[in-house]
C-alpha positions, 0 to 999 in steps of 0.5 A, a space after each residue: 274755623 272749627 265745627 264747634 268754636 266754643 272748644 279751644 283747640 291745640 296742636 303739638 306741631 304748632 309753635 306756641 304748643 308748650 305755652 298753650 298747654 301749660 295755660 291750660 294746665 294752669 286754668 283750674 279754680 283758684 281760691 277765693 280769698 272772698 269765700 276763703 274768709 266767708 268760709 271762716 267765718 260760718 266755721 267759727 259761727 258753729 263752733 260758737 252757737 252749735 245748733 243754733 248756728 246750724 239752724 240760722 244758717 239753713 234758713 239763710 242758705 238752703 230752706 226759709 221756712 225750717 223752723 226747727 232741727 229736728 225737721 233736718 234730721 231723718 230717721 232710719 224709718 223714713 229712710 227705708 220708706 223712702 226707698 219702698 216709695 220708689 218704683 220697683 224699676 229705681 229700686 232694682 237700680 240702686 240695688 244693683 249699684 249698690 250690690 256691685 259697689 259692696 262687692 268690688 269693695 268686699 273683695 279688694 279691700 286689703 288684710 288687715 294685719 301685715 305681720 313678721 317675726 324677726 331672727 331674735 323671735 321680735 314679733 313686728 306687726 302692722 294692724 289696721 283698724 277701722 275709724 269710729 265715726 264718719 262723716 260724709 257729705 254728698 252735694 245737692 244744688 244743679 242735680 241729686 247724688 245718691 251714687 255719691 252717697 253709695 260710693 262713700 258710705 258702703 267703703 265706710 260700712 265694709 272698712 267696719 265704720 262703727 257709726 256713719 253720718 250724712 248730711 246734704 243740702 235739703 232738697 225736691 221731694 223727688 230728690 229726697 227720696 232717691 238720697 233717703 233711699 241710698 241711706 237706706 241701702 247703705 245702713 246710714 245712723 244719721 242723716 241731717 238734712 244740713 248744707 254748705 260749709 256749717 255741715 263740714 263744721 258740725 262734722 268736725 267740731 260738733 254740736 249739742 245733736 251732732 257728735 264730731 267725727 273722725 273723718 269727713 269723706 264726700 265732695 262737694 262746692 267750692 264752699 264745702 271743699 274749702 271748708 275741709 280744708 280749713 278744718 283738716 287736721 282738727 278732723 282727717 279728709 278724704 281729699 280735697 275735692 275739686 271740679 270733676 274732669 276727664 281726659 280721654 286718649 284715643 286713636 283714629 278708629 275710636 267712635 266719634 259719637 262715644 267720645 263726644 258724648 263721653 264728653 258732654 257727660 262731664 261738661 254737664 257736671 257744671 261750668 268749671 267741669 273739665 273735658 279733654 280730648 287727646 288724640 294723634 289723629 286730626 280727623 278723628 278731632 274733625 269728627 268730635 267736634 261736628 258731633 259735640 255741635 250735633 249733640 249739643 242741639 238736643 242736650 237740656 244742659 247744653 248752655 251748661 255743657 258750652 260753658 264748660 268747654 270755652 273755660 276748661 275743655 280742648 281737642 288736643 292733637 298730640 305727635 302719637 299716642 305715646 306724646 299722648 299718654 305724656 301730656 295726660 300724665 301731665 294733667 293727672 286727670 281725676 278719670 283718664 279714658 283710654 279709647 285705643 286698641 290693647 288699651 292695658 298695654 298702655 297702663 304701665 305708661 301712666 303715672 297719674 291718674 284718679 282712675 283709669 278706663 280701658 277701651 272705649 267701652 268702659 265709658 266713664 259714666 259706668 265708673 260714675 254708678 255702678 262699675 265697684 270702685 269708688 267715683 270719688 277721686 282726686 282732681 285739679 291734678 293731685 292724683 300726682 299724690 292722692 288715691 282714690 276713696 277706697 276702704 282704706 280711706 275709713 281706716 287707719 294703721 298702727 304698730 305693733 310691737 311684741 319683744 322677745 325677753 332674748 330680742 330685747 336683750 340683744 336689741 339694748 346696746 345698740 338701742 342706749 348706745 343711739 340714744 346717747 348719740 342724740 343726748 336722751 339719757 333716759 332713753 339709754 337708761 331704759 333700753 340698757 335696764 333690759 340688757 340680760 
């Protein structure tokens, strides 16, 4: 019997291995026809009565005695209050998060112009310029996130972002003034004090206060990921966020005690969190399993933690650790955690993943906070196809093209003579006019 019952156990020797794998793949939250239609329904409400609807539909979902709009919208003043109110120990906190997520993002961010010109003196360029507007959302119910809104909005401000808007559920006065504070760091236009699937709609499509944007960055529930993907294409998404998930990849000499707490730390997120263990070694799953019981006795969370792991969570005994850098490139994990010895060899071996976190001591956690790069990351296995937010995810590219009257010339036969192939003749016509 396993120390702790309540995490499902796999093991590559095993017969039924393959099928048990691939169930857990598969175990991720579905959509929700139900909530897939209530969705619509709140997005066609907006669209319809715009503010009013946004008013109606916070007192109905997040704050009762909201009497107006103008109580859910916060100015630059009282974000900077919010901050100076904080003790100086917090302050220096999001100082330092924010001071190294601006810096990784400063530093890394890519020339935004690529250019080359040709043997016909074609000047071709590549320019990458930054998005007007932006919306970004940051999640409120079981916990506050101002690391969320640091790790979205300062790319946004580094990209050059003319105008960033925030909304987020309303919440506890201590709440407020952590989420204010990080607005406050982050130079934010406008906050709302607005929720749920009809912030992703006033974001979108707009209302008499607010201007639709660009783009709406940010994770958030079922209902708001949801709500993003039904207006994506009206306005560009970052990603389609899901559950948040680790998969760590360890050996027999990684700690027992990081790993086990490394995973509780995403367990705790809420119940359709994901946590996974892959590792050769079955004493090293022996000893992660007595110490998640031994941790799980003191954790305030620890019914939550429980019920992460008997949906989604599971100590996975691979043949080695090349099988078990295979079976994490099967799941494509949104954090995929290395905890073995000369961890960056292994990088070139991994395929897929949101981010990557060599040695066990680059936990997790400091990725959630204050390491630079951006906690806002694909999940439910799309880092097969999606990045991680970065600057350019608040930019967009365009072609330049400046002929030369000699590139031009040159270029006309052969531009009218493939028109003509695909029956455009005006097409000919206005590359041949060119010919000297």
């Amino acid at each position: 019997m396993s120390a702790s019952p309540f995490i499902r156990r796999l093991d590559a020797s095993d017969a039924d291995f393959a099928s048990s794998l691939e169930s857990l793949l598969q175990n991720r939250v579905s959509r929700d026809t139900g909530l897939v239609a209530s969705v619509s329904e709140i997005i066609a409400q907006v669209v319809k009565d715009g503010d009013q609807a946004l008013l109606e539909l916070t007192r109905r979902f997040d704050a009762s005695d909201v009497t107006s709009l103008d109580a859910l919208q916060v100015s630059k003043a009282a974000q900077e209050a919010a901050y100076q109110s904080l003790t100086l120990e917090i302050r220096s906190v999001l100082d330092t998060a924010s001071a190294r997520i601006r810096a990784f993002h400063e530093t890394t961010c890519q020339e935004r112009c690529k250019a080359y010109e040709d043997a016909l003196g074609n000047r071709l360029m590549r320019e990458t310029v930054p998005l007007s507007r932006v919306g970004i959302y940051v999640p409120g119910g079981q916990a506050t996130y101002p690391s969320t809104l640091l790790m979205t909005a300062i790319p946004a401000r580094v990209a050059g972002v003319a105008q960033i808007i925030v909304t987020s559920p309303p919440t506890t006065p201590e709440q407020d003034a952590l989420l204010l504070a990080a607005a406050h760091l982050a130079d934010i236009d406008e906050f709302w004090r607005i929720g749920g699937a009809q912030a992703i709609a006033a974001l979108a499509y707009g209302t008499e206060r607010i201007d639709r944007v660009d783009l709406i960055a940010g994770p958030g529930s079922a209902r708001v990921t949801e709500a993003k993907r039904q207006v994506s294409g009206d306005v560009g998404i970052d990603l389609i966020a899901g559950p948040s998930e680790v998969l760590i990849v360890a050996d027999a000499d990684a700690p027992a005690q990081w790993i086990a707490l490394d995973l509780c730390a995403q367990a705790e997120h809420d119940a359709d969190a994901q946590a996974v263990l892959v590792t050769p070694s079955a004493a090293l799953i022996e000893s992660v399993s007595k110490a998640l019981d031994k941790h799980l006795t003191a954790l305030k969370r620890s019914s939550l933690i429980k019920a992460s792991f008997e949906a989604h969570g599971a100590l996975i005994r691979s043949t080695d650790l090349a099988h078990a850098i295979d079976i994490a490139n099967r799941f494509a994990p949104e954090h995929l955690s290395l905890c073995v010895p000369e961890a960056e060899a292994w990088l070139p071996r991994i395929s897929h993943a949101g981010a990557v976190f060599l040695g066990s001591q680059s936990s997790e956690v400091f990725g959630d906070y204050l390491a630079g790069p951006s906690h806002v990351l694909p999940t439910s296995g799309s880092a097969r196809f999606n990045s991680a937010l970065g600057v350019e995810t608040f930019t967009k590219a365009r072609s330049v093209i400046s002929l030369s009257p000699d590139g031009a010339s040159e270029l006309a036969h052969s531009a009218a003579r493939f028109a003509e192939c695909e029956g455009l003749e005006a097409h000919a016509l206005a590359a041949i006019v060119r010919k000297r």
